[in-house]
C-alpha angles and dihedrals in degrees: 000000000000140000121296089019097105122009126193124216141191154159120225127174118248113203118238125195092265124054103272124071149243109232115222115201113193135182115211126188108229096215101042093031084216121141113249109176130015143165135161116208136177086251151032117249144160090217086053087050102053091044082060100049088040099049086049099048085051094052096038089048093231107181131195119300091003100100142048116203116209132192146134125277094269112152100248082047081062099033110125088233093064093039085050095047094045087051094055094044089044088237109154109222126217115200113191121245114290108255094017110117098188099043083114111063107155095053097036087047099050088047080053084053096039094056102035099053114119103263095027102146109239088215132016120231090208151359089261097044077051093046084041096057104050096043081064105044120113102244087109101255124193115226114300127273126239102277114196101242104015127118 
């Protein structure tokens, strides 16, 4: 295996002060375990996914039949936007098992990680202290990828 061959992706909750949530997506390698694409939003979407997907296989220069994309069986992993995305960028998708909640590991470890970490906040006071935050963390990140909304 080599970098860029099988990717891992997922969507975990971030807290805010009040009672709702900030959604993180992440792309992980598989071989490298790096971060190669990010964004936290107000929402979950599968629009917001595929520009996601889109915006890292163009700055990692995945070509055709070069990349699997792996992740759990979440609404906006099945959605037809993302299937429809991954086809026209002949990029093979990998869902987990139905009913199987750990079929994922690289990307439900590195959220563990992620959250456990000494000086992760409990609770985030806004959508850019939680942008801030993640851009920081040491879970080697690349640069950041466009987020609708962000400066």
């Amino acid at each position: 295996m080599v970098p860029n061959q099988v990717w891992s992706w997922d969507i975990t909750k971030l807290k805010d002060r009040f009672a709702a949530c900030f959604h993180l997506y992440v792309i992980l390698d598989i071989f490298s375990r790096c971060v190669v694409g990010w964004m936290v939003a107000e929402q979950e979407t599968a629009e917001l996914a595929a520009q996601l997907i889109a915006d890292t296989a163009a700055k990692e220069a995945i070509g055709p039949a070069t990349l699997t994309l792996h992740a759990d069986r979440g609404s906006s992993m099945r959605s037809k936007q993302v299937a429809t995305l991954l086809s026209d960028l002949g990029i093979a998708k990998s869902h987990s098992r139905p009913y199987v909640s750990d079929d994922s590991p690289y990307s439900g470890a590195q959220f563990k990680t992620l959250k456990y970490q000494p000086g992760f906040p409990a609770r985030f006071g806004s959508l850019a202290d939680a942008r801030a935050h993640r851009a920081g963390s040491s879970l080697g990140t690349t640069s950041s990828i466009a987020i609708p909304g962000s400066a």
